[in-house]
C-alpha positions in Angstrom: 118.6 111.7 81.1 115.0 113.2 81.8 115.0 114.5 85.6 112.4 114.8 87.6 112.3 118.4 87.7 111.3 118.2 84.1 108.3 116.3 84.7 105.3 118.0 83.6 103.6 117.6 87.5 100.1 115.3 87.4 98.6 114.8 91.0 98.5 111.0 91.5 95.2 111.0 92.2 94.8 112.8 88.1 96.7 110.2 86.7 95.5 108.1 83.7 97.6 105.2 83.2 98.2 101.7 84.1 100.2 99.4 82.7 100.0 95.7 82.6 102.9 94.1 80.5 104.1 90.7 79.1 107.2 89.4 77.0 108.7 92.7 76.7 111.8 94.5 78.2 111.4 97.5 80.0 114.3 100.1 79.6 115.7 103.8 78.9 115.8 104.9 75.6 116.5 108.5 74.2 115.7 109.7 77.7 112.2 108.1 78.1 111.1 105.0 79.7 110.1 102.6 77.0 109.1 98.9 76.8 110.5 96.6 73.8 109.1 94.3 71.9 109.8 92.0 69.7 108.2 91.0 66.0 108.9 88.5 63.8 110.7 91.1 61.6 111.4 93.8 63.6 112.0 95.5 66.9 109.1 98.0 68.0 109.6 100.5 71.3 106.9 101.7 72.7 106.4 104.8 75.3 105.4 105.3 78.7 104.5 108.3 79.8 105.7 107.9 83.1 104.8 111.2 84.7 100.9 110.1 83.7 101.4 106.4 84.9 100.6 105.1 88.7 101.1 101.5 88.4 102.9 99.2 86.3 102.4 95.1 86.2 104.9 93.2 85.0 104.3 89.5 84.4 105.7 86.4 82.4 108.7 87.1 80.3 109.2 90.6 81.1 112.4 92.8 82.7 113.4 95.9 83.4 116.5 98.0 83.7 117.9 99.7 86.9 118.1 103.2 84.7 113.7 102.3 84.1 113.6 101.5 87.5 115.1 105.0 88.2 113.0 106.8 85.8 110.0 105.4 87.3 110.9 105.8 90.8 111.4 109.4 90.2 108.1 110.2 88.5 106.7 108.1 91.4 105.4 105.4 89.3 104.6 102.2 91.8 106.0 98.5 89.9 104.5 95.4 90.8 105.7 91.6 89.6 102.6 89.8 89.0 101.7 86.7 87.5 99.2 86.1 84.1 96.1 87.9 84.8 97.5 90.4 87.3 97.2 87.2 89.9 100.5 86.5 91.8 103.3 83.7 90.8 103.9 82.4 94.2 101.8 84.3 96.7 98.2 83.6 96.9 96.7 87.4 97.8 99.5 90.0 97.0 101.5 91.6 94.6 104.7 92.3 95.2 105.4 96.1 95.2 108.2 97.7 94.6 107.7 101.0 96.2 109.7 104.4 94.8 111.7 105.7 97.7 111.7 109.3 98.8 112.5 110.8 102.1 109.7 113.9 101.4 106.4 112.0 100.9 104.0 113.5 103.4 103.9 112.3 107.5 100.9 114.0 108.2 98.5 111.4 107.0 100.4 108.6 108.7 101.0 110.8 111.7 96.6 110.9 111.9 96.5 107.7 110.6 98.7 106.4 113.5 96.3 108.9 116.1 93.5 106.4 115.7 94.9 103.2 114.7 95.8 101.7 118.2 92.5 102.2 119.8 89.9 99.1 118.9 86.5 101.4 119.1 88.1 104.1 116.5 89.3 101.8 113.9 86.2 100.1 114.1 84.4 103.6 113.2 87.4 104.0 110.6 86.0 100.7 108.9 82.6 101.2 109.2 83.6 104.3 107.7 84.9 102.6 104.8 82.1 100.7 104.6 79.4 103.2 104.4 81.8 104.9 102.3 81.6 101.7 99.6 78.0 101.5 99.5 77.2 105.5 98.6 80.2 105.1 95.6 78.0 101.7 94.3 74.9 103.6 94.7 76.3 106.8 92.8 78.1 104.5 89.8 75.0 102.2 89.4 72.6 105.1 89.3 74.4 107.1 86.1 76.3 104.1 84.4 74.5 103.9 81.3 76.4 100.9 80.1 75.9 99.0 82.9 72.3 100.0 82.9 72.2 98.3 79.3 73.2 95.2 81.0 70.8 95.2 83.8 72.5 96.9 86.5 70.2 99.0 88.2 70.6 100.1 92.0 67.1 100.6 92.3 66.3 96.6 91.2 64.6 95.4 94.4 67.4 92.6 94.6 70.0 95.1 95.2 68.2 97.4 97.4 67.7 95.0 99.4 71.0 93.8 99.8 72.3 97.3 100.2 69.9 98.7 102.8 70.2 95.7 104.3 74.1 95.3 104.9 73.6 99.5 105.6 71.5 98.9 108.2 73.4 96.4 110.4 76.9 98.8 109.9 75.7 100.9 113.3 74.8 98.2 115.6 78.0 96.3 114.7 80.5 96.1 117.4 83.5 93.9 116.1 85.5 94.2 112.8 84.7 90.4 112.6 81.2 90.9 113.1 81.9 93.8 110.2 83.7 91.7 107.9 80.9 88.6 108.3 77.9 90.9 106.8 80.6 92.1 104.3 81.6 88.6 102.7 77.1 88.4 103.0 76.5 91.4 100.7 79.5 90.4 98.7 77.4 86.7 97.9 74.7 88.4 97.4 76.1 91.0 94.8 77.8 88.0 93.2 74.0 86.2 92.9 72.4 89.4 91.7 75.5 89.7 88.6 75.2 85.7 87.8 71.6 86.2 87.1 71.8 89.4 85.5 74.5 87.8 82.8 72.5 84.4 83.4 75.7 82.6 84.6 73.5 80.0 86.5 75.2 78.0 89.2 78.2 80.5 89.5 80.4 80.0 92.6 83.2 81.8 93.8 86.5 80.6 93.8 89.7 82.2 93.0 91.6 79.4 91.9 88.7 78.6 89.2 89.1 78.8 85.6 86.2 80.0 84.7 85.9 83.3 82.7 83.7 85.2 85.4 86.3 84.0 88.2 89.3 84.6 86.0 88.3 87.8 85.8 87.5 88.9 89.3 90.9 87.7 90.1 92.2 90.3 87.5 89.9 93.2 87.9 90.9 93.1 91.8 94.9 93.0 90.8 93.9 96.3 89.3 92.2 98.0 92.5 94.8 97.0 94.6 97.5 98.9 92.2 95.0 101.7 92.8 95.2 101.1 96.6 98.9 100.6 97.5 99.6 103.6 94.9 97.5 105.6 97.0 98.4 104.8 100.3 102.2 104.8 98.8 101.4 108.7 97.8 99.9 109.6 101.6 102.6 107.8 102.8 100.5 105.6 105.1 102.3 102.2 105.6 100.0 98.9 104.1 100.1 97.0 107.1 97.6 99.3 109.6 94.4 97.8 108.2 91.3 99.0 109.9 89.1 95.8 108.7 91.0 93.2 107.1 93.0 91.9 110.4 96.6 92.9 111.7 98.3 89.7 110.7 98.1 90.4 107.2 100.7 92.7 106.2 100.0 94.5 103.0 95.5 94.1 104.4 95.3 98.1 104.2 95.9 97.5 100.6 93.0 95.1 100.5 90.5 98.0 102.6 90.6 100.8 100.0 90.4 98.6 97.2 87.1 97.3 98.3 85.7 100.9 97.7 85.5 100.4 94.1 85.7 96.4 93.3 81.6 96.0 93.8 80.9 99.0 92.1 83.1 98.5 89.1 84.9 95.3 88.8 82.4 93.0 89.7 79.9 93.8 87.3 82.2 93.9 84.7 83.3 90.8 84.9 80.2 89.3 84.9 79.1 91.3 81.4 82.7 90.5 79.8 83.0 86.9 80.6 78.9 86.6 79.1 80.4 88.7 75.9 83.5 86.1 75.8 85.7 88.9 76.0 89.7 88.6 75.7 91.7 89.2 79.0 93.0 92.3 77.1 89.3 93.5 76.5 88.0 93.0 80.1 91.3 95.1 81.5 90.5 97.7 79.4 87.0 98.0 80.4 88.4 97.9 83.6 90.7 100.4 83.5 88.0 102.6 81.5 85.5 102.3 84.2 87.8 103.6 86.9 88.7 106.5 84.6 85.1 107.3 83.7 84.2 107.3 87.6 87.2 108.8 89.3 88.2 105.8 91.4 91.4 106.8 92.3 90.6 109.8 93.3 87.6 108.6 95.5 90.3 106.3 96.9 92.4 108.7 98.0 89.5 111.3 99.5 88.4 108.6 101.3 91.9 108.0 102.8 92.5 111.7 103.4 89.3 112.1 105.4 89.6 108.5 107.4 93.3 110.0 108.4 91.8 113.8 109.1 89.1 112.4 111.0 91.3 113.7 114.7 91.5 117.3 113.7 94.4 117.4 110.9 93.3 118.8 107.4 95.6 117.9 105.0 96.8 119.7 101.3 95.6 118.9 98.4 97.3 116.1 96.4 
């Protein structure tokens, strides 16, 4: 059986991959981690190339084997049981993650993580942080995007300057993570408006448990940042539950934070332009998963990360 000593090493942050599957069975074959499925005729494997993969989502009618579960735990591949969509069975706002285990994942970012995380006033600066951090990345995506351009996506459209500089200039006088997350959920609404009209999706409201193709797929692009999220803080070893924004009663809320450094930017637009286009669930991942490729949001996840947990003096290696 493959080791992981014969991995070929890709930093997490470098990796390509993410898998979303459905009425297969995940298992070792010939060494490799493989997912089975089956036609009308025949049997077809297909491979994954776990030491490229970060995430894997399994859904409806899938399982998996405890030598693939191995396999993938060694290459540090993080496996999440989701509903259709990417959007939970049971739970209403996670995934559940299985998590590789290894006793030699870095302590230094957890170690400054944990320097901070107690004192009200600092995490407060950590969120804004995040925050500020959010705004520059939809600002820098927006500006070079071409496609999105051809849709009507422009950062400099007076509609979403206004919204931006707007939410950016309440960030310094705020002095409560409520008060922070209130003028967050405003921009959000008014991103949401400025996609609707772009796509001319009149009367579009948001609601989660909607059926509607532009809802739908919010629900499923966001799946997909939070694989990005928890792989990352899985990676810098920096526990889910020690949210800076999101509240301390939600366990897995830290999750939540570094996704929302790339879901305006790229998911929402997107799934406003696909669900316009009529595109497939299959079609809309893939421009997902394209768009975080073509812009480096993982790794923009876990700089951001790094330099929230190095803020107290600790410069951390590469990763």
């Amino acid at each position: 059986m493959e080791q992981l000593t014969d991995l070929k090493a890709i930093l997490h942050s470098k990796r390509a991959n993410i898998y979303y599957l459905e009425k297969c069975r995940v298992m070792v074959k010939d060494g490799r981690v493989v997912y089975l499925t089956e036609a009308k005729t025949e049997k077809q494997y297909w491979n994954i190339p776990i030491a490229n993969t970060t995430v894997i989502l399994l859904t409806m009618g899938t399982s998996i084997t405890q030598a693939a579960v191995r396999m993938l735990a060694s290459a540090g591949v993080l496996i999440g049981f989701s509903g259709t969509g990417g959007t939970p069975l049971i739970a209403t706002n996670e995934v559940e993650w299985l998590s590789p285990q290894s006793e030699y994942r870095p302590t230094e970012y957890m170690q400054g993580w944990m320097s901070f995380w107690f004192d009200d006033e600092k995490r407060l600066i950590a969120a804004k942080k995040f925050q500020q951090a959010r705004i520059a990345y939809l600002d820098r995506v927006w500006s070079k995007d071409q496609d999105l351009q051809n849709q009507g996506f422009y950062v400099d459209d007076r509609d979403v300057s206004q919204a931006l500089n707007s939410f950016t200039s309440k960030i310094d006088k705020i002095e409560k993570v409520g008060n922070l997350l209130q003028i967050e959920a405003q921009l959000t609404k008014s991103l949401y408006k400025i996609a609707a009209n772009r796509v001319k999706n009149d009367g579009f409201v948001r609601e989660r448990d909607s059926e509607d193709a532009a809802n739908a797929f919010l629900n499923h692009g966001n799946y997909l940042a939070y694989g990005l999220a928890a792989t990352t803080l899985w990676v810098l070893g920096i526990p889910h539950g020690f949210a800076v924004m999101h509240g301390k009663t939600r366990r897995g809320a830290l999750v939540f934070d570094v996704a929302d450094l790339v879901k305006d930017a790229l998911v929402l637009p997107w799934a406003f332009v696909c669900a316009k286009e009529q595109a497939t669930e299959q079609e809309f991942r893939q421009q997902c998963l394209q768009a975080f490729t073509r812009h480096k949001a993982l790794d923009f996840m876990f700089d951001e990360v790094k330099n929230i947990a190095s803020q107290h003096g600790y410069e951390g290696n590469a990763l």
